[in-house]
N, C-alpha and C positions, 0 to 999 in steps of 0.2 A: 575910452579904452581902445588901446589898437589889435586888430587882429591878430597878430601873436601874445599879447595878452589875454582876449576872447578864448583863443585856441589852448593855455595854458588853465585857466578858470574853467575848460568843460576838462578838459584831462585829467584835474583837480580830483573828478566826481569819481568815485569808483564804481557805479552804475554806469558811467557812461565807458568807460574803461572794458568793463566789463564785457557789457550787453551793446557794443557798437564797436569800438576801438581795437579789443582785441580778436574778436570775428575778424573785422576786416583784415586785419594786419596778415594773419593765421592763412587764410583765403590766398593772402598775395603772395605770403612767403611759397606756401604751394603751390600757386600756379608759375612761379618764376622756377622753383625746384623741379615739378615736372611738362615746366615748355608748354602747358595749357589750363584749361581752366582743370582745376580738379573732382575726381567723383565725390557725389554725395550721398551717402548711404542713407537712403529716407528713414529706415526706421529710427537711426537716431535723432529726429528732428524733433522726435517724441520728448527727446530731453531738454531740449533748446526751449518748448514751450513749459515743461513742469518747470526748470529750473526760472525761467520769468515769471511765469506767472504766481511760483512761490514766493519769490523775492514781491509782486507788488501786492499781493494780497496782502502776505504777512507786513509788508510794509503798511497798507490800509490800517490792518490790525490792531499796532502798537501803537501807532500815533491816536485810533481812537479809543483805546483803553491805556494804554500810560502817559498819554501827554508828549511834551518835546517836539524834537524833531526827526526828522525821515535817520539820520544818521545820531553817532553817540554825544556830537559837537555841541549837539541843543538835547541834554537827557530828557529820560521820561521824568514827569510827575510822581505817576506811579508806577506799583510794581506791577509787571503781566504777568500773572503765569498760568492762565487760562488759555481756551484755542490752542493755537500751534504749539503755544510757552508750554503748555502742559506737556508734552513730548518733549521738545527741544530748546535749550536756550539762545540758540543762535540758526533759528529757520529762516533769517533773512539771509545771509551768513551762506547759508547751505543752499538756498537756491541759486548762488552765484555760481558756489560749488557744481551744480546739478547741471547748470547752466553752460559751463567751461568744459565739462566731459562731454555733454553733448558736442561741442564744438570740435573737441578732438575727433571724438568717434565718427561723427556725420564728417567730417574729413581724411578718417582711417591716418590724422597727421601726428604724427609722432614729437610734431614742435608744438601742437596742442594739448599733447600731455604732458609735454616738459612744461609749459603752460601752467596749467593747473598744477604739477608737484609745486610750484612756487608760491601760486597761492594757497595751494592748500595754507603751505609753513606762514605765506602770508597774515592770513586769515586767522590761524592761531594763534601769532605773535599779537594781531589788535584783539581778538577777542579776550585774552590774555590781560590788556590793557583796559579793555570797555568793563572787565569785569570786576577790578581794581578799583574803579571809579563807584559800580554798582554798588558795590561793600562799602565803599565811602560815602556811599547817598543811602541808602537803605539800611547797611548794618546787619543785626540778626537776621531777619525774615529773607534777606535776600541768601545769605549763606545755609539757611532752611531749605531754601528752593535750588541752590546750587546741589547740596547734598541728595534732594530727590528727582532732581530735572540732571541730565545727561548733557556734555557739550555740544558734541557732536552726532553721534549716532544713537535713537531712542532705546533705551534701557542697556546700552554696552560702552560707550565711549564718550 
């Protein structure tokens, strides 16, 4: 495979997108906007790690109570709706979320929140999608769990 395919095959990954790619990117646009490196607000780093380390636990999670793969490409076997799933259907989801605000805020960058408003609508549109498929693998039980499990925010959205 040649290097620009290497480099299209990680950009591929939405973790890497994520949690490397668009950090950097973010970082650069602001030090070129403000002609040096930019400040980093420490308390928000606090978010950089909940939103990872949510994303790989719950990532641990599902793969070892439903099966499949890290992503919806290889589904689960089974249904989760234990741990995380029991508050929320989409905690992997949400640590990218958690993850992308830290990034803005620990940069005070305002092209890190434009940032994240895109994924957020990103993020909705696949979940939107992954859930589509859920109902078409699961059936009743999963539309059960949909009805008392929340999208997005535990017990409101």
């Amino acid at each position: 495979m040649t290097p620009a395919g290497r480099a299209r095959r990680w950009l591929a990954s939405t973790s890497n997108r994520t949690f490397v790619a668009w950090p950097l990117a973010v970082y650069a646009l602001e030090a070129l906007l403000q002609r040096g490196a930019p400040a980093i607000h420490p308390w928000a780093l606090a978010l950089l790690a909940w939103g990872y380390l949510q994303y790989r636990w719950v990532g641990t999670y599902r793969m070892r109570e439903g099966g499949g793969g890290p992503g919806i490409s290889v589904p689960p076997q089974r249904l989760a709706t234990d741990g995380p799933y029991r508050w929320l259907r989409n905690p992997m989801y949400a640590g990218h979320l958690v993850f992308l605000a830290g990034v803005a805020l620990a940069l005070g960058s305002w092209i890190g929140a434009a940032l994240l408003v895109v994924h957020m609508v990103w993020f909705d549109r696949r979940v939107r999608e992954d859930e589509r498929r859920l109902d078409a693998l699961f059936g009743a039980p999963y539309r059960k769990y949909c009805r008392r499990v929340k999208r997005w925010i535990p017990g409101i959205l």
